[in-house]
N, C-alpha and C positions, 0 to 999 in steps of 0.2 A: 230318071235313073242314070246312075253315073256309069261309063262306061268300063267295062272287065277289059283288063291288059291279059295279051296272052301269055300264056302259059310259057316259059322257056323249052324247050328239045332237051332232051338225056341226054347223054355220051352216047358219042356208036362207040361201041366193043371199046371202053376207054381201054389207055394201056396201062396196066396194071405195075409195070415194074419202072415206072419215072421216080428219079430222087429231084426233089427239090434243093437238094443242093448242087446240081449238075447247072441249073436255073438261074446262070449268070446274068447280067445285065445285057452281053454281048449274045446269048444264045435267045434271053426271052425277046430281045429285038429282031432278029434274023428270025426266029422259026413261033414264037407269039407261042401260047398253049393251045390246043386242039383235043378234044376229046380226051382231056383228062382228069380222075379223080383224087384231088389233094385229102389228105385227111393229117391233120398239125403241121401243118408246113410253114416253115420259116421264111417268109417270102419281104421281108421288112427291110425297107431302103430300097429296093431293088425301082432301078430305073429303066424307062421305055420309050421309044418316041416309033406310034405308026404300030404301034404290038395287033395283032388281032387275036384275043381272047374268045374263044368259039366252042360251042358244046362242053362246060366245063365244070364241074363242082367242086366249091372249096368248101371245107367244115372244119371249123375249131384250127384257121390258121392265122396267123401274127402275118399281119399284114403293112405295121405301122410306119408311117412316114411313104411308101409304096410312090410314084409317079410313072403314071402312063400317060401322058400327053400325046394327042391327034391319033388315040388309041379308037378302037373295038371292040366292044365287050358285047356278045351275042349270047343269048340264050346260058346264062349264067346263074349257077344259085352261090352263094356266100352264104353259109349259115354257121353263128355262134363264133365271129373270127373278130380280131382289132384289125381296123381299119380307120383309123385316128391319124391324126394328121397327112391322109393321102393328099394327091393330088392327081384327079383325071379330069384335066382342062381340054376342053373344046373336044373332049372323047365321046362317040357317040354310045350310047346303052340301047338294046334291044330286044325284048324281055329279060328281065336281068333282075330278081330276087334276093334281097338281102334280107334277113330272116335274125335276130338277136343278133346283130351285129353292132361293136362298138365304133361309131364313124363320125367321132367331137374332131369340132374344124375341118371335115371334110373340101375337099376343094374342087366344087362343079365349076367352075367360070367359066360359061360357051358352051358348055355340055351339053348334048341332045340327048334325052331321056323319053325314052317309047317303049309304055307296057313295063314299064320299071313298077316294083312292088317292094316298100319297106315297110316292116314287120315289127314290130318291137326294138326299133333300132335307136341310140340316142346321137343325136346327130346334132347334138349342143356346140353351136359356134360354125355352123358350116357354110359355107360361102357360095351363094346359087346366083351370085352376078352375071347377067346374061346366058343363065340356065332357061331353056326352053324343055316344057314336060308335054307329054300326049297319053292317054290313055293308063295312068299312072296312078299309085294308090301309095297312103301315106295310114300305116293301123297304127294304135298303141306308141307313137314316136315321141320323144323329146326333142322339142326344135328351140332348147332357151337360147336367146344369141343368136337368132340363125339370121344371116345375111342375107337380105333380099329377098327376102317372105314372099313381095311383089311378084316373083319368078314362078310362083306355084300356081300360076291357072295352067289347066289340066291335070290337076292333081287333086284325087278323090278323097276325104276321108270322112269316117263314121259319125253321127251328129257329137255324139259324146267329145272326141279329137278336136273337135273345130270350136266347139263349146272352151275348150280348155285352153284352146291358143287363144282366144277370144283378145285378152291384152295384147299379144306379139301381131293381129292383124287390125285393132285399133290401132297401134302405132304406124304401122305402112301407110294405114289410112289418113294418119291425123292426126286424129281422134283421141282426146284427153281425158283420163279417166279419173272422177268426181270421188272424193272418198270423204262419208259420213263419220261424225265423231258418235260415242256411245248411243246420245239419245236418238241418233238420225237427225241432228239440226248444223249446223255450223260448217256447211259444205268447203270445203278443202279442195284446192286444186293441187 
């Protein structure tokens, strides 16, 4: 039996009156988010180096292009937000929920990902070079293009999921896949 990632933590008493537009590049590095509830936040482009993301939920935010490098993302849920072309390199995640989120070319490289859970996410083109997983779960995803498939031991998913990557981990492997003509005779490589 594959191992359950923990659950993320709530918000304490998140604060209710943050704009994300206040959420410059210069203030999300000096003071990172803490116990806060986003709901449509603009938060796309915005850059980070060291940010520590803690107790936080984001829902239905534009998050696209985003860089938080040698970041923190603790106890986080993401659900129904773009999250396409980020990049959180060598950032560590710790339970940390992405839930219908759109995360094509995503950018792990060096990432440490523990009790991370992606949900219905399409993660087409995403980059897991030197991505290390623990305790992690992978539902309902699209991984077409995904860079360094190799990178996903410790990551759990349903026999159905694994059945369908079936071609993207024949090729990590090797592994040449034989295709019949009508009658089933005249094997093709």
């Amino acid at each position: 039996m594959a191992p359950t990632p923990a659950p993320p933590r709530a918000p304490r008493q998140p604060h209710a009156e943050v704009d994300p537009n206040l959420l410059d590049d210069a203030a999300l590095e000096a003071d990172g988010l803490q116990d806060v509830v986003l709901e449509h936040a603009n938060l796309a482009n915005r850059r980070g180096r060291r940010v520590l993301v803690q107790r936080v939920r984001l829902k239905g935010c534009r998050m696209t292009g985003i860089q938080l490098a040698e970041s923190t993302l603790r106890d986080v849920v993401i659900e129904g937000s773009r999250v396409d072309l980020a990049a959180f390199r060598m950032t560590r995640f710790e339970r940390v929920v992405f839930r219908d989120c759109q995360l094509q070319e995503l950018d792990l490289v060096e990432a440490q990902l523990s009790s991370v859970v992606f949900d219905r996410c399409d993660l087409s083109g995403a980059d897991l070079g030197h991505a290390t997983f623990r305790r992690s779960q992978m539902r309902d995803c699209t991984l077409d293009g995904l860079i360094g498939a190799e990178r996903l031991r410790g990551v759990s998913m349903p026999w159905p999921d694994v059945v369908g990557q079936a071609a993207a981990f024949a090729a990590v492997l090797g592994v040449g896949i034989i295709e019949e003509d009508e009658e089933g005779e005249g094997l093709r490589r």
